[in-house]
PAROKE-362037 format. One line per field, with one value per residue (C-alpha): residue number from 0; x negated, y negated, z negated. Coordinates in nm, 3 decimals. Each point is the difference from the previous one (the first is absolute). Example, Ala and Ser with C-alpha at 12.3 -4.5 7.8 and 13.67 -1.06 7.14 Angstrom:
2
num 0_1
east -1.230_-0.137
north 0.450_-0.344
up -0.780_0.066
This chain:
110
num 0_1_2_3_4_5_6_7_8_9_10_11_12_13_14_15_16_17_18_19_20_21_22_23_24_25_26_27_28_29_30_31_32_33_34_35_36_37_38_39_40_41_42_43_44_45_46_47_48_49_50_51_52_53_54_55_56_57_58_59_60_61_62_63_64_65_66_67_68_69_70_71_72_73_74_75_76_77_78_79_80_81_82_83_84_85_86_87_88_89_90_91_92_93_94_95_96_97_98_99_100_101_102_103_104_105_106_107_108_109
east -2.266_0.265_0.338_0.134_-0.250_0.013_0.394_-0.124_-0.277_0.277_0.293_-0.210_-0.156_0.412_0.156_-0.324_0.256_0.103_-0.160_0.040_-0.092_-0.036_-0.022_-0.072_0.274_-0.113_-0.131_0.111_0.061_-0.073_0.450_0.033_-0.161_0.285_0.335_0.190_0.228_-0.238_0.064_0.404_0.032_0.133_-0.218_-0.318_0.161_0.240_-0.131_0.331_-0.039_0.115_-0.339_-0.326_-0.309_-0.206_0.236_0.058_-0.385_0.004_0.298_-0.221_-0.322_0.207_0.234_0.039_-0.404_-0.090_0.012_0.300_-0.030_0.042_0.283_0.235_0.056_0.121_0.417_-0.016_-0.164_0.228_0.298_-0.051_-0.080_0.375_0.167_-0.051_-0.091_-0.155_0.203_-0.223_0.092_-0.205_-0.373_-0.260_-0.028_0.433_0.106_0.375_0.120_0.089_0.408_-0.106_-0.142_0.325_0.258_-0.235_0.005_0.369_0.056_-0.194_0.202_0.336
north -0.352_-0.028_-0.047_0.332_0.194_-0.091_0.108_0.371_0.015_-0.108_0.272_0.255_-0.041_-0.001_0.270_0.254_0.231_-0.325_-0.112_-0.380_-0.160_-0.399_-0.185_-0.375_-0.241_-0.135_0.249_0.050_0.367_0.098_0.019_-0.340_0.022_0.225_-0.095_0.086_0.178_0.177_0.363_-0.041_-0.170_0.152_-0.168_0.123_0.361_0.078_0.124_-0.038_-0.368_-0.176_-0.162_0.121_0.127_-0.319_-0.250_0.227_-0.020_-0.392_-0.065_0.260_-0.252_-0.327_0.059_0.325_0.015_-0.351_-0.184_-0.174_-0.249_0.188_0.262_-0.278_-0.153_0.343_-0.015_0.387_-0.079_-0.332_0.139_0.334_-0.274_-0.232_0.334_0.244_0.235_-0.080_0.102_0.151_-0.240_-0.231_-0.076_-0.077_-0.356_-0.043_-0.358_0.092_-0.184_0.237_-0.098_0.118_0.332_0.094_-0.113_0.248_0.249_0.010_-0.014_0.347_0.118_-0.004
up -2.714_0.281_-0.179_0.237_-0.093_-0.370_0.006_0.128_-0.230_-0.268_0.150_0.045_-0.376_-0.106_0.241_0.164_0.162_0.253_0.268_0.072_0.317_-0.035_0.341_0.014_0.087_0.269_0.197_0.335_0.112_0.348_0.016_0.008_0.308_0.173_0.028_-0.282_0.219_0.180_-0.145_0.060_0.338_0.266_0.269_-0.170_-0.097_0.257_0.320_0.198_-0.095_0.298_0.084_0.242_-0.242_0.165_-0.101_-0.355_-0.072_0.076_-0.267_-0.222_0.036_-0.023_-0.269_-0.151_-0.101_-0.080_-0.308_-0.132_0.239_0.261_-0.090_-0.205_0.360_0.126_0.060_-0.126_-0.319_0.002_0.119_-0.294_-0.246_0.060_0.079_-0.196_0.374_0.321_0.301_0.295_0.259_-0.197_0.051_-0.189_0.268_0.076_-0.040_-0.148_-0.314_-0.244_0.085_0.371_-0.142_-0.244_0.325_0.285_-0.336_-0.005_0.400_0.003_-0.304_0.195
């Protein structure tokens, strides 16, 4: 018997009133194929985001919607990741360090 489904058949025998969902370790959910970001960033949720729906669809295909090794290289993802927050002058394919992003961050702030 599968060693998951022998700890159900063992907590539900203990505890009937719970309901216990046992997943295997290493399977992948359909998530790790999206961006970890995807539900909070502004250039997928925000449709004032500086940026035509065209070019918005292409960063969609080649970053925001691929596996991992497509949305690690994003500078959003990147930038959220060092940062803590991803400014929107920043694109999913900008070539600023993350030094380059925090000095055009605080030019805009004053």
């Amino acid at each position: 018997m599968n060693q998951n489904i022998a700890h159900a058949v063992f907590f539900r025998y203990l505890a009937p009133e719970f309901f216990i969902i046992f997943a295997p370790q290493n399977q992948k959910f359909m998530t790790q194929n999206i961006c970890p970001n995807y539900q909070s960033c502004r250039l997928v949720n925000l449709d004032s985001f500086p940026v035509g729906e065209s070019e918005k669809q292409t960063y969609l295909q080649n970053w925001c919607l691929r596996d991992e090794a497509g949305w690690s290289r994003c500078k959003r993802y990147i930038t959220r990741e060092e940062l803590g927050f991803c400014p929107d002058f920043v694109f999913p394919d900008s070539n600023w360090s993350t030094r380059e992003i925090m000095d055009k961050f605080d030019e805009e702030e004053v």
